[in-house]
C-alpha positions in Angstrom: 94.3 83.5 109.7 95.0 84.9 106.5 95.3 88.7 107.9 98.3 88.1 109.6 100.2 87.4 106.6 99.3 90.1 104.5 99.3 92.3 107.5 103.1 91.1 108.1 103.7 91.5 104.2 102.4 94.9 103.7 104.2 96.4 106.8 107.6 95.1 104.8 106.3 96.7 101.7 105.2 100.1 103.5 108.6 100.1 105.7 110.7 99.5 103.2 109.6 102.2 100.6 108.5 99.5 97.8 105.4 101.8 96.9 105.5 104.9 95.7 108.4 105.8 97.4 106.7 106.0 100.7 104.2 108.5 99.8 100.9 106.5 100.3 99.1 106.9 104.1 99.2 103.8 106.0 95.4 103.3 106.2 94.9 104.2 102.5 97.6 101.7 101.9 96.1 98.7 104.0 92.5 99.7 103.0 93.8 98.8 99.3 95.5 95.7 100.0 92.3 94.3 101.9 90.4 94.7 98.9 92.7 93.1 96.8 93.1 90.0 99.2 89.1 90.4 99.9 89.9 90.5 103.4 89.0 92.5 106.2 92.9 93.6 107.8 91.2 96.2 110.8 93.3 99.2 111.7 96.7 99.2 110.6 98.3 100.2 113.9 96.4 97.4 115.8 98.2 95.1 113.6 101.3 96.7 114.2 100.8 96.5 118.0 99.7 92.7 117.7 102.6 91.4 115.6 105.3 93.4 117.8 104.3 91.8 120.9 103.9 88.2 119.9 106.0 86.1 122.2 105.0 82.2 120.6 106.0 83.3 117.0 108.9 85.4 115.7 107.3 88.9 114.9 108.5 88.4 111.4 107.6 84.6 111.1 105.8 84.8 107.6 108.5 86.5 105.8 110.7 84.6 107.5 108.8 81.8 106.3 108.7 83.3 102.5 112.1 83.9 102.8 113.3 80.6 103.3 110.6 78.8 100.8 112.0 81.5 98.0 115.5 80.5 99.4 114.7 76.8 98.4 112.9 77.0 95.4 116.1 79.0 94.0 118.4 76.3 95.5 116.4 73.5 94.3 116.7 75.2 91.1 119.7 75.5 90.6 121.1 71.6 91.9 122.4 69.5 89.6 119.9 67.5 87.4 121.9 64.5 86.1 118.9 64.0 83.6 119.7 67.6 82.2 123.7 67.4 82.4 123.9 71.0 84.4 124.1 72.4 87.3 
């Protein structure tokens, strides 16, 4: 479900200040992002409640996911390409 993503990522973004300095209203804020991702992401505080009790997955699980692809992608980067002589 591609909710649950989005949901996970904009509750980082919200939480954490990244726009507009924490001015914008939750619901405005969600009701924007499911119009950008064309997807329907329901009431704001229902997906808070439904990601803080899951018990199969870590509540964090896609940006714990994000993180560690990102995580790669820089070390993979950065390894040593014999073909390029660096590092």
């Amino acid at each position: 479900m591609m909710a649950v993503p989005v949901l996970g990522l904009g509750l980082f973004c919200l939480f954490v200040y990244f726009f507009d300095n924490g001015k914008v209203g939750i619901t405005e804020f969600f009701e924007r992002m499911g119009r950008c991702f064309e997807i329907d992401l329901g009431l704001p505080k229902r997906g808070f409640d439904d990601l803080s009790s899951r018990k199969r997955l870590s509540r964090t699980h896609f940006l714990e996911v994000l993180w560690e692809r990102l995580n790669k992608k820089f070390d993979d980067a950065d390894a040593y390409d014999p073909g390029k002589g660096r590092y």
